[in-house]
TORKOL-4160 file (C-alpha; in steps of 0.2 Angstrom, whole numbers, padded with zeros to 4 digits, m for minus):
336
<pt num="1" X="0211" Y="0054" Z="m0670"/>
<pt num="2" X="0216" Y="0042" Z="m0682"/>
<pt num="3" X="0228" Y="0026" Z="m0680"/>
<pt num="4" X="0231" Y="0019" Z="m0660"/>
<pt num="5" X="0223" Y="0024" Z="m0647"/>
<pt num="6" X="0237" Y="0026" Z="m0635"/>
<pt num="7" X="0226" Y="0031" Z="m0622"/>
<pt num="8" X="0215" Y="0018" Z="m0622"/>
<pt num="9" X="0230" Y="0006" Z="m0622"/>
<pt num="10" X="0235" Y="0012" Z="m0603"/>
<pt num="11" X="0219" Y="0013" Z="m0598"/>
<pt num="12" X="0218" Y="0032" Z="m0595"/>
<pt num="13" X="0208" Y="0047" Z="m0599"/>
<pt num="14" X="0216" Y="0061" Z="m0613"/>
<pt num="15" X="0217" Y="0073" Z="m0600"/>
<pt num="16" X="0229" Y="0060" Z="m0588"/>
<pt num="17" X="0244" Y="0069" Z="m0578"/>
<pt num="18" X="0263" Y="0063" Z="m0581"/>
<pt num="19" X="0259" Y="0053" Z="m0564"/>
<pt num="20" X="0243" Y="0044" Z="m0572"/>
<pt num="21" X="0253" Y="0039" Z="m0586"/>
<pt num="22" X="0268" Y="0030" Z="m0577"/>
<pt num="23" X="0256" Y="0024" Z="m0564"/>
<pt num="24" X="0245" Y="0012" Z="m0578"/>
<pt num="25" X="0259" Y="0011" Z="m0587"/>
<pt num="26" X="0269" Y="0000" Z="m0572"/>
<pt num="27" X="0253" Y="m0006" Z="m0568"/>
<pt num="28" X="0251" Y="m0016" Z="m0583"/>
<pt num="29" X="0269" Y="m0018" Z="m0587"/>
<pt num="30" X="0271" Y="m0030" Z="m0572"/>
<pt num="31" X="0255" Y="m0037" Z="m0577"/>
<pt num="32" X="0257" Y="m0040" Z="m0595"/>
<pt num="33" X="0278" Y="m0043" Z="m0594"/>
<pt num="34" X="0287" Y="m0061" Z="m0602"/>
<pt num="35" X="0294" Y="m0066" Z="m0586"/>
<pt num="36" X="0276" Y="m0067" Z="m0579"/>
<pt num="37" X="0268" Y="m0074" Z="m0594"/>
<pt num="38" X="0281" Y="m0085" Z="m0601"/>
<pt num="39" X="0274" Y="m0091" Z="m0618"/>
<pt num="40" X="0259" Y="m0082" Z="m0619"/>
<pt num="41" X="0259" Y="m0073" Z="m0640"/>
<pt num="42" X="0245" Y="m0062" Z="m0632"/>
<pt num="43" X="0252" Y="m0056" Z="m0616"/>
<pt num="44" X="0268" Y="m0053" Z="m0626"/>
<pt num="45" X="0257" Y="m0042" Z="m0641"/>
<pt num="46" X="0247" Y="m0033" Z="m0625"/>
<pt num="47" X="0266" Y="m0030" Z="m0619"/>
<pt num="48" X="0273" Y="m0023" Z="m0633"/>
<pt num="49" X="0257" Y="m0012" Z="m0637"/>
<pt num="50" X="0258" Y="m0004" Z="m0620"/>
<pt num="51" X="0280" Y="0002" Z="m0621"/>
<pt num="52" X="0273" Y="0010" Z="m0638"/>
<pt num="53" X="0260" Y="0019" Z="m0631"/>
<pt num="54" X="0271" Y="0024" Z="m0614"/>
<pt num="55" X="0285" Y="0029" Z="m0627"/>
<pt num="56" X="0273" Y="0043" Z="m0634"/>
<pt num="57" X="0263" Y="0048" Z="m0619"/>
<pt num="58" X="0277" Y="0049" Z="m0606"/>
<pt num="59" X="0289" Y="0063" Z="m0619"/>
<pt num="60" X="0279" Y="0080" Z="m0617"/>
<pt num="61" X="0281" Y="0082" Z="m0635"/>
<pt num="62" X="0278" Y="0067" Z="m0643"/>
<pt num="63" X="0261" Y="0066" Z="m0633"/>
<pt num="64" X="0259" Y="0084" Z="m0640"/>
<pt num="65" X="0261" Y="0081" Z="m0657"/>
<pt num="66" X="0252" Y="0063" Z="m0656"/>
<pt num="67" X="0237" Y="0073" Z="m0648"/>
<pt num="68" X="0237" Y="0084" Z="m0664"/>
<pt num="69" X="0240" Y="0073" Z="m0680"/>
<pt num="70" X="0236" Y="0053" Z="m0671"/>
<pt num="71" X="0248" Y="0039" Z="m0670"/>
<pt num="72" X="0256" Y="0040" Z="m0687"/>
<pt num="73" X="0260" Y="0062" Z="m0683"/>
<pt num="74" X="0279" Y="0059" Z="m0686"/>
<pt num="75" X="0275" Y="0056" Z="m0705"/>
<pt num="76" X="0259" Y="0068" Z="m0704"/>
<pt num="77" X="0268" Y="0082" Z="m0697"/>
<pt num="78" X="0284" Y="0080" Z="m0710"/>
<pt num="79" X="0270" Y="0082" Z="m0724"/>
<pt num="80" X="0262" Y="0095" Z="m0716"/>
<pt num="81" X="0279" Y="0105" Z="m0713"/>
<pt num="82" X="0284" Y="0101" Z="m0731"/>
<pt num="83" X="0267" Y="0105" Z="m0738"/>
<pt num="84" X="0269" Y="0123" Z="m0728"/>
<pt num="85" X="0288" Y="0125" Z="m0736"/>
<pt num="86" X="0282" Y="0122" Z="m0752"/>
<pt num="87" X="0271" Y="0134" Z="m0753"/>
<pt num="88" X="0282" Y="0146" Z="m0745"/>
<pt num="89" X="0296" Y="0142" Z="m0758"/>
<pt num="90" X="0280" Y="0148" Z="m0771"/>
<pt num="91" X="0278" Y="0163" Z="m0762"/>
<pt num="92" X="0296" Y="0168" Z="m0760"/>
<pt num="93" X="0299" Y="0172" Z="m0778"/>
<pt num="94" X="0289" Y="0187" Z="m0778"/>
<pt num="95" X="0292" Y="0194" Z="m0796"/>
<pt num="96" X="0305" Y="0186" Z="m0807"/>
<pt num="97" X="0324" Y="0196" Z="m0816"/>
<pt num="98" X="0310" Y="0204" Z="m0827"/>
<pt num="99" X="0298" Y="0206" Z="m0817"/>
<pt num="100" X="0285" Y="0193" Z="m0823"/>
<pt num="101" X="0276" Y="0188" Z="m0807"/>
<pt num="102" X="0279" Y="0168" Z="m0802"/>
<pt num="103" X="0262" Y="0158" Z="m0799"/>
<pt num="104" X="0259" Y="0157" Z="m0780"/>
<pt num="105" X="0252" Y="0142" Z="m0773"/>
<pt num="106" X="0234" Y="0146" Z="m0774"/>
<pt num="107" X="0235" Y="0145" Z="m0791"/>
<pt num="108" X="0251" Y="0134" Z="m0794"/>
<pt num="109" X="0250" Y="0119" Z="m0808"/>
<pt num="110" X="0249" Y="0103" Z="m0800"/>
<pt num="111" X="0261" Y="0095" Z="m0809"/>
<pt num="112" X="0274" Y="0111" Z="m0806"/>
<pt num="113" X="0270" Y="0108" Z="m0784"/>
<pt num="114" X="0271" Y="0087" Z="m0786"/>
<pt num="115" X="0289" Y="0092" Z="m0794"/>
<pt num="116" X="0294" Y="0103" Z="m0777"/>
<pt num="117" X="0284" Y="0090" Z="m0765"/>
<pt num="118" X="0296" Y="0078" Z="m0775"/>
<pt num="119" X="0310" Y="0089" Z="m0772"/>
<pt num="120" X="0307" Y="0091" Z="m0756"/>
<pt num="121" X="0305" Y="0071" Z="m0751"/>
<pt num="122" X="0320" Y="0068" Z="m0757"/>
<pt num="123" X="0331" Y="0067" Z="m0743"/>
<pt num="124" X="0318" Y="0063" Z="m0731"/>
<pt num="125" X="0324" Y="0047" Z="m0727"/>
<pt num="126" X="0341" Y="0053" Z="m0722"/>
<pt num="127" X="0332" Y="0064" Z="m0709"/>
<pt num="128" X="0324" Y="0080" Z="m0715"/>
<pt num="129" X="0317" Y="0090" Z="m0732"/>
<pt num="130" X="0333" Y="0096" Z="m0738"/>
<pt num="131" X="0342" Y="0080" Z="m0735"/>
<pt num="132" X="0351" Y="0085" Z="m0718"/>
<pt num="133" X="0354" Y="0074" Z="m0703"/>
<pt num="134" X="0340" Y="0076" Z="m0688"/>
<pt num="135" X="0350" Y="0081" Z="m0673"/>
<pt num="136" X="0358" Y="0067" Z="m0663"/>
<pt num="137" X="0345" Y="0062" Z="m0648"/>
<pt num="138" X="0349" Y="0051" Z="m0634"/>
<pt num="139" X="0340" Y="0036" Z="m0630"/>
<pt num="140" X="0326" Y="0033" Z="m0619"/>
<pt num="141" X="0329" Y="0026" Z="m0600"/>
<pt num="142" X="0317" Y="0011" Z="m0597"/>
<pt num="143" X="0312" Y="0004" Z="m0580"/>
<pt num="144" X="0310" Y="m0013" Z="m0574"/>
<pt num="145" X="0303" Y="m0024" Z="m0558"/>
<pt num="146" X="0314" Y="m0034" Z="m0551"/>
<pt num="147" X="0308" Y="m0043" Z="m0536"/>
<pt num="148" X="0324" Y="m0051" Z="m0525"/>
<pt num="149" X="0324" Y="m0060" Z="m0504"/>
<pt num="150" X="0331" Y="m0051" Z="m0492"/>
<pt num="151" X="0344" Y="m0065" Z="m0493"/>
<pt num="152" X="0349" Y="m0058" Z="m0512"/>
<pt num="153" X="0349" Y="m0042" Z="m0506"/>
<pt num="154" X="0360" Y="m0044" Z="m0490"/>
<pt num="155" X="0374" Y="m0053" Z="m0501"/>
<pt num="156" X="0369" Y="m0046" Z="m0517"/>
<pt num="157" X="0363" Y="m0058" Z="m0534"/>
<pt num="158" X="0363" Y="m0058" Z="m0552"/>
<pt num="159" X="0346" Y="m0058" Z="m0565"/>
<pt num="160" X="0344" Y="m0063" Z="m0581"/>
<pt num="161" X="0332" Y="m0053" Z="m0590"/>
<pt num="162" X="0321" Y="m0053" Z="m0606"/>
<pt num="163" X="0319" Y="m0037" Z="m0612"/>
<pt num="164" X="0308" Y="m0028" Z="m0626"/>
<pt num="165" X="0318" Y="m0013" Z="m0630"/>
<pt num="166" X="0314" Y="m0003" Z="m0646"/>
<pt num="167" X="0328" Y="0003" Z="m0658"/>
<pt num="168" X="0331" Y="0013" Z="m0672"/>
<pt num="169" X="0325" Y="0003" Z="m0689"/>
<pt num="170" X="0341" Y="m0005" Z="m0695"/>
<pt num="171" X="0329" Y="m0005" Z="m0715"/>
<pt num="172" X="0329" Y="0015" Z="m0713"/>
<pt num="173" X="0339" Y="0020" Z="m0699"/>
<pt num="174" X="0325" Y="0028" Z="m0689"/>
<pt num="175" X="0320" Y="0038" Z="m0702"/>
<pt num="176" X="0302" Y="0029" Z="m0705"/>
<pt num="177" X="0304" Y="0031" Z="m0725"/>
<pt num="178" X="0315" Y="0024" Z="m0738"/>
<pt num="179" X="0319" Y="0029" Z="m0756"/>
<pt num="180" X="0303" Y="0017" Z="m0760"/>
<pt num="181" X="0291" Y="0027" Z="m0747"/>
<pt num="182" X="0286" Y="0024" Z="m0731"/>
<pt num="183" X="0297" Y="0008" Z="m0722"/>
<pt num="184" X="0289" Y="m0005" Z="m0723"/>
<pt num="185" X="0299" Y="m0014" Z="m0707"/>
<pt num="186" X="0294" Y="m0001" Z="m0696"/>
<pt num="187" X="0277" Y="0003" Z="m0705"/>
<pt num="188" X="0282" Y="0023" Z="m0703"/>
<pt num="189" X="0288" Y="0022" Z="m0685"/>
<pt num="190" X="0306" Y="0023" Z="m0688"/>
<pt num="191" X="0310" Y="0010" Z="m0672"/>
<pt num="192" X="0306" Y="m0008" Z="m0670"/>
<pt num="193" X="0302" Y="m0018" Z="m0656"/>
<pt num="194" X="0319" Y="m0032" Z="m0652"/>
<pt num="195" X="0320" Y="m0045" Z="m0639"/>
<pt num="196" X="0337" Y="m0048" Z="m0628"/>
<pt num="197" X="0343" Y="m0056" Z="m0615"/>
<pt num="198" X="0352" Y="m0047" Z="m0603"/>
<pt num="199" X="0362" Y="m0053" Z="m0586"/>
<pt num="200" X="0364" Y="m0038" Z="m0572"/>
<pt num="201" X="0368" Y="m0038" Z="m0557"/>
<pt num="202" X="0360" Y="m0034" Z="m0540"/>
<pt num="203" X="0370" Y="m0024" Z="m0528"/>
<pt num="204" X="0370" Y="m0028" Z="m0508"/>
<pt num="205" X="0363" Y="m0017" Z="m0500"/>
<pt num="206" X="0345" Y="m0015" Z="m0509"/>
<pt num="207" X="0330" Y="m0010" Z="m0503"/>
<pt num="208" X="0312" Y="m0007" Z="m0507"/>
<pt num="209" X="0310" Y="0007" Z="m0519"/>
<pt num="210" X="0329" Y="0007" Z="m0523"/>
<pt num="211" X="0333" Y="0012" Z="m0543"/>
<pt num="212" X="0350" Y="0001" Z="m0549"/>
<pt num="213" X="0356" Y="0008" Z="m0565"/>
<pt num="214" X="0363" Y="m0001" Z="m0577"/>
<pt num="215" X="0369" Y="0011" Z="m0589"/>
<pt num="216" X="0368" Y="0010" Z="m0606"/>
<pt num="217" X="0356" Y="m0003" Z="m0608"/>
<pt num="218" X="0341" Y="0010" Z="m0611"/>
<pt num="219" X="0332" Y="0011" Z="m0629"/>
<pt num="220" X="0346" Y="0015" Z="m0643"/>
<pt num="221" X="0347" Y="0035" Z="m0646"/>
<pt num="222" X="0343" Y="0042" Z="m0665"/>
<pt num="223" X="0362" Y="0044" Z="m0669"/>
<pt num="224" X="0365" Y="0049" Z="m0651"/>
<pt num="225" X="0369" Y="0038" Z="m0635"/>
<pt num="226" X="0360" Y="0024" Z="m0628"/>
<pt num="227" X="0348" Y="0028" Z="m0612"/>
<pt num="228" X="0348" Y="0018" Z="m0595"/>
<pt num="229" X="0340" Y="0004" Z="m0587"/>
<pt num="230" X="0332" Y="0005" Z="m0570"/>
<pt num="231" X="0331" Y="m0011" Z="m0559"/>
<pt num="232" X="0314" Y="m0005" Z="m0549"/>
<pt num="233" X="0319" Y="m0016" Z="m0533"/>
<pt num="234" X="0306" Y="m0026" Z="m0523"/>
<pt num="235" X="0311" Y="m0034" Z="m0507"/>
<pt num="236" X="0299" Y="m0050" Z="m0503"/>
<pt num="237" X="0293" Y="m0053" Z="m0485"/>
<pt num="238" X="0306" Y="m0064" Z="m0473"/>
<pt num="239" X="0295" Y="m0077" Z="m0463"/>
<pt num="240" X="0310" Y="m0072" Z="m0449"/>
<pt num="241" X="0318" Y="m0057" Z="m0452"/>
<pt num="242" X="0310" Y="m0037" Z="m0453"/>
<pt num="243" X="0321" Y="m0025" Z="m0460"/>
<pt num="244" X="0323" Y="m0007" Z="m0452"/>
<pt num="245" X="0333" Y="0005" Z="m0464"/>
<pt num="246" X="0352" Y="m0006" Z="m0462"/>
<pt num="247" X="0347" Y="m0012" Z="m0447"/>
<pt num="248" X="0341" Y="m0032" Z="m0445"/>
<pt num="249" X="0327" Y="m0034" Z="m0434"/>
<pt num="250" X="0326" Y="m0055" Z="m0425"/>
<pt num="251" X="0317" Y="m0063" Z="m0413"/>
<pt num="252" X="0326" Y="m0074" Z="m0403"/>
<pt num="253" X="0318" Y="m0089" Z="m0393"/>
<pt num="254" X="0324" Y="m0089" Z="m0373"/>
<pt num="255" X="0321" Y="m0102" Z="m0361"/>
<pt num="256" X="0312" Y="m0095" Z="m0345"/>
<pt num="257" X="0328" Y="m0100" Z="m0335"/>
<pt num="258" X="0342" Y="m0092" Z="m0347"/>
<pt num="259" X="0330" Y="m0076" Z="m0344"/>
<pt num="260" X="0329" Y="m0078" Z="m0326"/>
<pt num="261" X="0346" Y="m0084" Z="m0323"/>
<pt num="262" X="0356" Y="m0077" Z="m0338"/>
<pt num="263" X="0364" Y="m0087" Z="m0351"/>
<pt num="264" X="0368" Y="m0090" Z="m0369"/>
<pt num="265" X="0358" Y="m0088" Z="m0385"/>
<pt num="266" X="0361" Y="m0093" Z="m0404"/>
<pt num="267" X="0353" Y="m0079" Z="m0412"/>
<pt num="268" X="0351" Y="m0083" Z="m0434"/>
<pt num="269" X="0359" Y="m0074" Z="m0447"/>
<pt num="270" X="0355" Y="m0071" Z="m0465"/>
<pt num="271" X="0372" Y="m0081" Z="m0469"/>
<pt num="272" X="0365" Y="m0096" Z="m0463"/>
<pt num="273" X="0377" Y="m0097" Z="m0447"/>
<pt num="274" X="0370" Y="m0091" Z="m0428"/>
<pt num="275" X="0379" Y="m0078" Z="m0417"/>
<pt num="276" X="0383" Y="m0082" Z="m0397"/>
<pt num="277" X="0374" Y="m0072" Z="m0389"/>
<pt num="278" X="0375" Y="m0069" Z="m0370"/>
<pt num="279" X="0363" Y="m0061" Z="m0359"/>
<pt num="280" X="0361" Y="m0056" Z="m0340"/>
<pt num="281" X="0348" Y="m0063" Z="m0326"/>
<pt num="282" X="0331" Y="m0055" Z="m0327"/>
<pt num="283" X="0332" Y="m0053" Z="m0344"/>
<pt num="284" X="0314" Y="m0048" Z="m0347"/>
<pt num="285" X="0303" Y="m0052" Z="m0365"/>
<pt num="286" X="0305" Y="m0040" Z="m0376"/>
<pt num="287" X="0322" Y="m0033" Z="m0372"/>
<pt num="288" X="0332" Y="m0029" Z="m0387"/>
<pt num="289" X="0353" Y="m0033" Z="m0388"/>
<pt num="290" X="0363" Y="m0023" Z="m0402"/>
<pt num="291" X="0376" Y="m0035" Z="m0411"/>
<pt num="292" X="0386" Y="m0022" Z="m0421"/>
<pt num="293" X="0388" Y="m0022" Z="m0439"/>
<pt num="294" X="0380" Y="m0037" Z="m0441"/>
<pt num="295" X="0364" Y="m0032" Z="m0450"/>
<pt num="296" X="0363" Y="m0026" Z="m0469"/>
<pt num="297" X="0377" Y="m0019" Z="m0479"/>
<pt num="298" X="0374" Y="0000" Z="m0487"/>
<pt num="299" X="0371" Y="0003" Z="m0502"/>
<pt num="300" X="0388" Y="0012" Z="m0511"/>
<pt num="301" X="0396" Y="0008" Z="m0495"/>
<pt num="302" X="0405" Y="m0004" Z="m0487"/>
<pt num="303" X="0401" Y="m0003" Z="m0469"/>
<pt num="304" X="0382" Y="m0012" Z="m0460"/>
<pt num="305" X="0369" Y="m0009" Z="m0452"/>
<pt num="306" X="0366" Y="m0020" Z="m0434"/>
<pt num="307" X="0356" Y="m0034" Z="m0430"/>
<pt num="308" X="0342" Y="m0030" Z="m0417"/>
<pt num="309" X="0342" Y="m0047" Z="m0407"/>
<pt num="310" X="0322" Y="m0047" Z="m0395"/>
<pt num="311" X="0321" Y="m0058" Z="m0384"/>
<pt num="312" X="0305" Y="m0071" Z="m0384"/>
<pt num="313" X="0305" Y="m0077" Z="m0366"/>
<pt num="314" X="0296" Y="m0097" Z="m0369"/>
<pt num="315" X="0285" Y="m0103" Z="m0357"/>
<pt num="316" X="0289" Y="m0121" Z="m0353"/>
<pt num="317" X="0274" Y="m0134" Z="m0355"/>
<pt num="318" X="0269" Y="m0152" Z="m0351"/>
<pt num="319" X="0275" Y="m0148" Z="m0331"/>
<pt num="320" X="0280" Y="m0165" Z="m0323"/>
<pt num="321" X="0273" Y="m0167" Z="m0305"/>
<pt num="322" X="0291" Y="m0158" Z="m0297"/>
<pt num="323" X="0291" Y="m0146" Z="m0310"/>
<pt num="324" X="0275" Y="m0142" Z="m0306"/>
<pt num="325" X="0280" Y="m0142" Z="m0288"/>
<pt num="326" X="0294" Y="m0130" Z="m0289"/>
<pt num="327" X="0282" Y="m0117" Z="m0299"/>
<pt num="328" X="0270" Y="m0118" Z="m0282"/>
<pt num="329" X="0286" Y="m0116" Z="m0269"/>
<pt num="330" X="0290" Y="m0100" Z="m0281"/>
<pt num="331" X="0273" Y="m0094" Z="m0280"/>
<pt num="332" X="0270" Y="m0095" Z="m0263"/>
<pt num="333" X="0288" Y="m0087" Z="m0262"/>
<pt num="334" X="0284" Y="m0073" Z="m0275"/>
<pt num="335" X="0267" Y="m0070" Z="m0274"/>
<pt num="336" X="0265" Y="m0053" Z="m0283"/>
């Protein structure tokens, strides 16, 4: 197979499932992408390489025909297909008005079939043999990793993003040939590969796996619409906080007397600002307290999850000598 070796560019065998493909293809994506490598010609080329080669192998019918005629098959196949109308235009003819037999295209002069192939050409560049339009396709959805804090996501935040999105070739509208042959911006390909900034923003509510679509900000369609972007969201750890669905999960630090006698806490928040908490004598460890509507807000929705407030009974340490005292008398008081 001559030209790129798509395959070899994700990584993957020819025989790779629709999974396999994605899979090396995020994989290396993450790996290879701008805002990971900032400045880096090579990353940036490695980048580029790896959308083209996910752009053919993840369409069923471009990896089809890439399988049978190699990275150039859009140009191989419209020479195949205009090789096969030609000679069915020879054959066509059958006998002429006087019944003189036409030449078929066995036996055709050269110079008579470069005339047809000439005909035939013509119009390729304005999308097909005879010079009609190509049908208008919609444009590609990408995907892209974002990773935000649970902060972000609990009030919601705005990215900036660089993007390598291809488009159709402004030299020969996605056609891949000019009146002077092949394009020479695109190399055949019809699309080119343009950088763009791009500021979206991150509903409240995400979580780990969510998809946001940004729509219309897909790859540009071949006279059709634009496809979508998909923000693949990645929620980082919180060094206090665990998510559970909408619900806010917080340990809560109580002194050994507030849990025996009841008392007040100050449980956190992700706004920054504490919640008064109160709690009954014998409050054990571990027990968990409900504060309504006070955890993460729902996606597409505006009402919250709760925050889970546990309990973290403290030990007190460094005992003074009546401290200590008192813990005896409770002892011999309590013994079990």
């Amino acid at each position: 197979m001559a030209g790129k070796d798509y395959y070899g560019v994700l990584g993957i065998p020819k025989g790779a499932s629709d999974k396999d493909v994605k899979s090396a293809y995020r994989k290396l994506a993450r790996k290879y992408h701008p805002d990971v490598n900032p400045g880096d010609k090579g990353a940036e080329a490695r980048f580029k390489e790896i959308n083209e080669a996910f752009e053919v192998l993840s369409d069923a019918e471009k990896r089809k025909k890439y399988d049978q005629y190699g990275s150039d098959f859009e140009n191989q196949e419209a020479f195949a297909r205009a090789r096969q109308q030609a000679q069915q235009q020879y054959q066509s003819y059958g006998r002429g008005g006087g019944g003189t037999p036409f030449t078929t295209y066995e036996t055709a002069d050269m110079g008579d079939l470069n005339e047809v192939f000439e005909s035939l050409f013509k119009g390729f560049g304005q999308g097909g043999a005879r010079g009609g339009r190509r049908a208008p396709k919609r444009g590609r959805d990408i995907e892209h990793p974002v990773e935000v804090t649970l902060e972000e996501a609990f009030n919601g935040t705005k990215r900036v993003m660089e993007l390598q999105s291809e488009q159709p070739c402004p030299s020969c509208q996605g056609m891949g040939r000019t009146k002077a042959g092949v394009c020479q911006m695109c190399r055949g390909a019809g699309r080119v590969i343009k950088p763009r900034r791009l500021e979206v923003k991150i509903p409240a509510g995400v979580k780990e796996g969510s998809r946001v679509r940004i729509a219309g900000e897909g790859e540009q369609g071949m006279g059709g619409s634009p496809g979508d972007l998909y923000l693949l969201i990645k929620v980082a750890p919180h060094p206090m906080f665990k998510r559970e669905g909408d619900d806010l999960l917080v340990d809560v630090p109580v002194s050994l007397a507030s849990a025996v006698l009841g008392g007040e806490v100050q449980v956190p928040t992700l706004r920054g600002s504490k919640l008064a908490l109160r709690i009954p004598p014998e409050t054990q460890n571990g027990k968990v307290f409900k504060l309504s509507k006070q955890g993460m807000p729902r996606l597409g929705d505006s009402s919250r999850g709760d925050m889970l407030a546990r309990m973290a009974v403290v030990l007190p340490t460094n005992l003074n000598d009546k401290e200590r005292a008192l813990f005896e008398q409770f002892r011999s008081m309590r013994p079990n």
